[in-house]
N, C-alpha and C positions, 0 to 999 in steps of 0.2 A: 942284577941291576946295579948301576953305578951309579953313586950320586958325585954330579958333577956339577959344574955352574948353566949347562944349560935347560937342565932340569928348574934349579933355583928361579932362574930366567922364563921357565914355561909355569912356574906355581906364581911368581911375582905378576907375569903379566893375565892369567887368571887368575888372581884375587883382583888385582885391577879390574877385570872384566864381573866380576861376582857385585864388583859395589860400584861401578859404574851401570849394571842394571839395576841394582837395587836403588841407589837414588834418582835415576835418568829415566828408564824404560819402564823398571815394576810399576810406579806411581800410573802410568799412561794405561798399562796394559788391566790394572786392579782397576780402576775408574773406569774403564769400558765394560769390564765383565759388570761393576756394580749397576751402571745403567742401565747394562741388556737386564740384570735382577729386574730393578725397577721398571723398566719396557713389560718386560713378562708380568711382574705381579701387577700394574697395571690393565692388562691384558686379560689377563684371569677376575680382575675384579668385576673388567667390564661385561667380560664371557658372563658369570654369576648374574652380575647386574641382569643384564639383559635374559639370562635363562628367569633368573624371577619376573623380570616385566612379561616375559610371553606367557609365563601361567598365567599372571594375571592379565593378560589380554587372551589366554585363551578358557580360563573363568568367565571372564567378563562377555565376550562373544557367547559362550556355551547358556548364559543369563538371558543374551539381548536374544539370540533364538528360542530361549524358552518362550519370553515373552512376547515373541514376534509369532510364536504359533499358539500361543494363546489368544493371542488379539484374532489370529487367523481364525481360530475357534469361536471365537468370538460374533465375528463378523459374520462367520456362516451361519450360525445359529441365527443371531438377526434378520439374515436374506433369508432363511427359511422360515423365520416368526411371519417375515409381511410378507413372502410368498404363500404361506398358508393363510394370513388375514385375506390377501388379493381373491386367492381363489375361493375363502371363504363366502366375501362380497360379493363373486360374481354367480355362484352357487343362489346367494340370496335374491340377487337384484335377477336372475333367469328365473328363480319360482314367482317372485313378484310378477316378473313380467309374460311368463305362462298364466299367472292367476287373473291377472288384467287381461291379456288375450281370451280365456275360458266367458270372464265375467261378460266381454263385449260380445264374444260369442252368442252365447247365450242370452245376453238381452236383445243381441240381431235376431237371433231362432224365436224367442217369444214376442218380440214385434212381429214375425214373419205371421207366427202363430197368429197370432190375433189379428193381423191383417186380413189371413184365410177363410178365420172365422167369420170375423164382419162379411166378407165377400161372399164367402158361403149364406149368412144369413141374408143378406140382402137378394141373394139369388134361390136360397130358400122361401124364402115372402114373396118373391117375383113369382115363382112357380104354385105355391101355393096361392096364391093371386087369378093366375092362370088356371089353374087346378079347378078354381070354386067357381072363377067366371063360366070353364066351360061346363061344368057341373048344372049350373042355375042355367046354363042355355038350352040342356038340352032336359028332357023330360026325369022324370024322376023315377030310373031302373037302377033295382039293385045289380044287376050285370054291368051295366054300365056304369054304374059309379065305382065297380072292383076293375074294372078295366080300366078305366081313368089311372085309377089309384093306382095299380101297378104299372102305369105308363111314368107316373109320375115319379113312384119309385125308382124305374131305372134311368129316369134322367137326374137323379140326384146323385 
């Protein structure tokens, strides 16, 4: 290899070139990479950020469900308190009102009863009435007085 002048000429105009990037271009090209840094660690911070907001929104969620199925629990237990007081009351208020049906019943039967009876005695005293009247009309046979009597028997 020869050193010659345009060798000297190829190192002179790259040094040239060496430090016309280093005070021209390096500055431009270092201050880009620095901010894509900055873009990134920004980036990453917010990636972090936001991975801790979603625990805690998905804490928080995993909370508001607990509580939303305890209230759930809640509320069922309550519809089934007044569903069993409901059917409790109506349990009561159907024996009440069997018992009041039996009781009307039952003083309807014993009015009837006693109605049958009066009617019965008044139709008992009529025949007996009838009985003695014909008794006294006609002579005084113990034949006849069992033949009455058993007549009278089977009309009562």
């Amino acid at each position: 290899m020869e050193f010659n002048a345009t060798l000297i000429g190829e190192m002179i105009v790259f040094a040239f070139l060496i430090w016309f990037s280093v005070h021209f271009i390096w500055p431009h090209i270092n201050k880009a990479i620095e901010e894509r840094q900055l873009k990134i660690a920004e980036g990453l911070g917010a990636a972090e950020r936001a991975h801790a907001e979603l625990k805690d929104a998905d804490a928080k969620v995993a909370g508001e469900i607990r509580q939303a199925r305890k209230q759930a629990a809640e509320i069922i237990d309550k519809a089934q308190q007044q569903a069993n007081q409901i059917i409790d009351k109506a349990r009561a208020d159907a024996v009440a009102e069997v018992d009041r049906q039996k009781a009307l019943a039952q003083d309807e039967i014993a009015s009837m009863a006693q109605r049958a009876r009066a009617e019965l005695r008044e139709r008992v005293g009529a025949l007996a009435m009838q009985g003695a009247s014909k008794i006294v009309q006609r002579e005084i046979d113990p034949a006849a007085h069992k033949a009455l009597l058993d007549q009278l028997a089977t009309e009562i």
